[in-house]
ROZAGU-604747 format. One record per residue: residue number from 1; chain; x, y, z of N, C-alpha, C in turn. Coordinates in nm, 3 decimals. Each point is the difference from the previous one (the first is absolute). Layout:
BEGIN
[bavex NUM,A,[X,Y,Z],[X,Y,Z],[X,Y,Z]]
...
END
This chain:
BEGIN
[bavex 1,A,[-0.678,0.408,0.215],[0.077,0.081,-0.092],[-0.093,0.052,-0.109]]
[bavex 2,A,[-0.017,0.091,-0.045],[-0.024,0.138,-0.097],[0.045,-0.030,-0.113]]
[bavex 3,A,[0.003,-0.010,-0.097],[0.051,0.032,-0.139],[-0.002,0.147,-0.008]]
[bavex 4,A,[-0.117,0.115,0.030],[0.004,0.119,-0.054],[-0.019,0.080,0.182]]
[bavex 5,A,[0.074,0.093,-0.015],[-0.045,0.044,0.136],[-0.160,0.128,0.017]]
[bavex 6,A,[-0.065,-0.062,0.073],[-0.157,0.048,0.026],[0.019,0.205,0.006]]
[bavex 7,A,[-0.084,0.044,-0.091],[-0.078,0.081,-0.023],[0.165,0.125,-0.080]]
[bavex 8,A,[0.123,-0.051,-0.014],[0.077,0.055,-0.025],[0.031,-0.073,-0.152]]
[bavex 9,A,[0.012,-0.102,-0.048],[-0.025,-0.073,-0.082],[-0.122,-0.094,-0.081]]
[bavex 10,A,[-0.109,0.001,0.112],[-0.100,-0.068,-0.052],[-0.089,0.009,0.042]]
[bavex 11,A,[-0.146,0.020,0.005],[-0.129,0.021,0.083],[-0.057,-0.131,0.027]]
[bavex 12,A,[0.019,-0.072,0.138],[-0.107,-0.073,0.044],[-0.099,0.062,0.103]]
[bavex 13,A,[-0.105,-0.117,-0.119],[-0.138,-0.013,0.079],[-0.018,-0.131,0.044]]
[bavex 14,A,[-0.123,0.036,0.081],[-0.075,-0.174,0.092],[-0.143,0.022,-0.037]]
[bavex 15,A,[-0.053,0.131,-0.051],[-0.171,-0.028,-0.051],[0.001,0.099,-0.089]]
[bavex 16,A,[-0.103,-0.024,-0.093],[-0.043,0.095,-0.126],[-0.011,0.139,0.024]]
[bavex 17,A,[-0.065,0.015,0.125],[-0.041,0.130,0.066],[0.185,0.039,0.045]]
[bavex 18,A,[0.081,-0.035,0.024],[0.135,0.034,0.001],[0.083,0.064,-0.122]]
[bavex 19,A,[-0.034,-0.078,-0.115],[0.018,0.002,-0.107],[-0.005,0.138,-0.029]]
[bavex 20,A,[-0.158,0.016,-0.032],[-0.079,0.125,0.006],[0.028,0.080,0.034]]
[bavex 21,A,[0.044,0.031,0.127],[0.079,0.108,0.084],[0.143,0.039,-0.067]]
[bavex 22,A,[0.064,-0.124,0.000],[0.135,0.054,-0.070],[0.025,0.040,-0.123]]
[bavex 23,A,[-0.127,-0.063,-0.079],[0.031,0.076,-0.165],[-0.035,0.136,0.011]]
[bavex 24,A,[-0.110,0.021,0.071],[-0.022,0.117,0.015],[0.060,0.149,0.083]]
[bavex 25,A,[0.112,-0.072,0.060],[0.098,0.043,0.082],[0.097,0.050,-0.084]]
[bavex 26,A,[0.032,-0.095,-0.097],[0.117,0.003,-0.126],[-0.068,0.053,-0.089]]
[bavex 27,A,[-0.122,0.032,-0.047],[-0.065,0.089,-0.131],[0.052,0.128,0.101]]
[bavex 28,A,[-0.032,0.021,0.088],[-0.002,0.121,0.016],[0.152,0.060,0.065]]
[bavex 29,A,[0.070,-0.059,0.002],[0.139,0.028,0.030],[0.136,-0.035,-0.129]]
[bavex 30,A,[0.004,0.048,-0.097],[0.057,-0.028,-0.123],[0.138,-0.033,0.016]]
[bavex 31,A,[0.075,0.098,0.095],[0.135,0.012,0.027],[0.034,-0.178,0.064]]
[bavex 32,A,[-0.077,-0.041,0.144],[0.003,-0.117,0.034],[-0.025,-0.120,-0.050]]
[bavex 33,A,[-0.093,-0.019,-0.079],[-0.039,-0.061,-0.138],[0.115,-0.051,-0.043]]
[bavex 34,A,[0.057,0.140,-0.059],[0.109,-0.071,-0.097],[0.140,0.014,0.050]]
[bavex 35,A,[0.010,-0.015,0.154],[0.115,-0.035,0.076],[-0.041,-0.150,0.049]]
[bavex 36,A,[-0.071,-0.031,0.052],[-0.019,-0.185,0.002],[-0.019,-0.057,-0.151]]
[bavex 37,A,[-0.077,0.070,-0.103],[0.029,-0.113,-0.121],[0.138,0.044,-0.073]]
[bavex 38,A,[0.094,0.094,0.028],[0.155,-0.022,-0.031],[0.091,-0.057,0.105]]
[bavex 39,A,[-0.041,-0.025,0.108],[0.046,-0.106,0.117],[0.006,-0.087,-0.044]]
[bavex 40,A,[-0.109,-0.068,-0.003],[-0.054,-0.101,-0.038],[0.040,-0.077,-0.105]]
[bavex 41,A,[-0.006,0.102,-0.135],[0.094,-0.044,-0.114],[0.141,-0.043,0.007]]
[bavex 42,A,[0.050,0.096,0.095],[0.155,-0.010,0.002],[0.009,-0.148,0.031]]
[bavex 43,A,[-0.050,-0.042,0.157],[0.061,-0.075,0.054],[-0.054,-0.158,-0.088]]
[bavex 44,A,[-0.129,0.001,-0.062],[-0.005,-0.092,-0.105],[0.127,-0.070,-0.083]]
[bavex 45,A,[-0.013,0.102,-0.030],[0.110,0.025,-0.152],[0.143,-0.071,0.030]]
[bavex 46,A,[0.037,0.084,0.130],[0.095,-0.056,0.082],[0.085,-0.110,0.046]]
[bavex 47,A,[-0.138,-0.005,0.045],[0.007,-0.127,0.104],[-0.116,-0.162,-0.067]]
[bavex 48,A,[-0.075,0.019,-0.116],[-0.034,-0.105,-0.008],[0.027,-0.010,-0.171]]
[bavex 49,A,[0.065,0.027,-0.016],[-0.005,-0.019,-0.182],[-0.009,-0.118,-0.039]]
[bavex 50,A,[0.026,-0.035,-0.162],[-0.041,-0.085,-0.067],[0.135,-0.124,0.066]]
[bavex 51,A,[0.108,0.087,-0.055],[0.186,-0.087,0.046],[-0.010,0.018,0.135]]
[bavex 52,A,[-0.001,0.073,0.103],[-0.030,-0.097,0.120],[-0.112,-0.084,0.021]]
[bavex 53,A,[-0.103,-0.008,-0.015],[-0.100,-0.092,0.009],[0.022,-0.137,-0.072]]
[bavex 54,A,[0.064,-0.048,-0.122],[0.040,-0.061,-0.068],[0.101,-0.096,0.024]]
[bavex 55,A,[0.121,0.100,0.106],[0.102,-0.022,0.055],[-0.012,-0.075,0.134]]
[bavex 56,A,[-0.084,0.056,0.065],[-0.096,-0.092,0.136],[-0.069,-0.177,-0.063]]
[bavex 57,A,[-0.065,0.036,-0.113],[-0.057,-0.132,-0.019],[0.106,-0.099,-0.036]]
[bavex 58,A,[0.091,0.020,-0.086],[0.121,-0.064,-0.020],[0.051,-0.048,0.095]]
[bavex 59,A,[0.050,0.064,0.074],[0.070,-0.034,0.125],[-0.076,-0.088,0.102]]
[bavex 60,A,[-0.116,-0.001,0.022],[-0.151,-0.073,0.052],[-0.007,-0.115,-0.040]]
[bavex 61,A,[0.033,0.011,-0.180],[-0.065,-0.112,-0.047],[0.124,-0.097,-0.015]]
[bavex 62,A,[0.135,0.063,-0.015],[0.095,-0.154,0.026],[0.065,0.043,0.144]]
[bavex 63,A,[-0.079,0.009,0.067],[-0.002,0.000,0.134],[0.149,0.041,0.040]]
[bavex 64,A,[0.055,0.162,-0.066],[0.179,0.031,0.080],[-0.061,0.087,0.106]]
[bavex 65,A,[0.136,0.045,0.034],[-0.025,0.062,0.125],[-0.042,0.176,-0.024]]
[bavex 66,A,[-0.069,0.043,0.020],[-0.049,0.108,-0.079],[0.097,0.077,-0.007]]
[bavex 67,A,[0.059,0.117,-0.085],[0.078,0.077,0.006],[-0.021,0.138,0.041]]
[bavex 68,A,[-0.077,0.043,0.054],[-0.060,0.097,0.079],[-0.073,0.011,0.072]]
[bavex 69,A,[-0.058,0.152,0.064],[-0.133,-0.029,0.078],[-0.082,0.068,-0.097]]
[bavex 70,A,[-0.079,-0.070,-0.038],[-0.128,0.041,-0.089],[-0.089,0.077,0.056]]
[bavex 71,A,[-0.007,0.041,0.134],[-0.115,0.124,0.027],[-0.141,-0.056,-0.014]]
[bavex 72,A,[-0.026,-0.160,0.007],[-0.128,-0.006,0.023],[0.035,-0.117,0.106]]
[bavex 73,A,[-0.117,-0.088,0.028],[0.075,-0.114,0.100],[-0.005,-0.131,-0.100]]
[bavex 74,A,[0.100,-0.058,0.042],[0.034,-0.159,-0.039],[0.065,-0.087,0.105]]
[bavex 75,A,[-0.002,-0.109,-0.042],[-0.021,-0.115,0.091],[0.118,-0.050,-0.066]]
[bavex 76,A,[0.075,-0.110,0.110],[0.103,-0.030,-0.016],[0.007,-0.137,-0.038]]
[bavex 77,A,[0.088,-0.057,-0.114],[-0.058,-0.156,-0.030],[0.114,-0.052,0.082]]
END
C-alpha cells in the first residue's frame, strides 16, 4: 500500500542519478510541477492531518477498535 500515488502525487526515486532526472524533468515542466506538489498537498492535508493522526494514536494507544480506515496500514491488536 501507497500513502501517495506515484508520479501523480509524489516523485519516487531508487538512485540520485533518478533524482536528477526528475528535478530536472519538473524544473523544466512548471505546469506538472505544480500539479503533483498540489496533489500531493491535497491528499496530505486530507488524509493525514494533525486530528486524524492523533485520533489513530488514541485509539492504538488504549487499544479500541479503530473507528475508521485510516488510509495507511495497521495491524490489528
Amino acid at each position: 500500500m501507497q500513502l501517495f500515488e506515484e508520479d501523480r502525487e509524489m516523485i519516487f526515486v531508487d538512485s540520485a542519478e533518478a533524482m536528477r532526472d526528475a528535478a530536472l524533468k519538473l524544473k523544466r515542466d512548471d505546469a506538472a510541477r505544480r500539479r503533483v506538489a498540489e496533489a500531493g498537498w491535497k491528499r496530505a492535508h486530507s488524509q493525514y492531518g494533525e486530528r486524524l493522526v492523533a485520533g489513530f494514536i488514541e485509539e492504538a494507544l488504549f487499544r479500541r477498535r479503530l473507528s475508521r480506515d485510516y488510509g495507511w496500514p495497521t495491524t490489528a491488536w
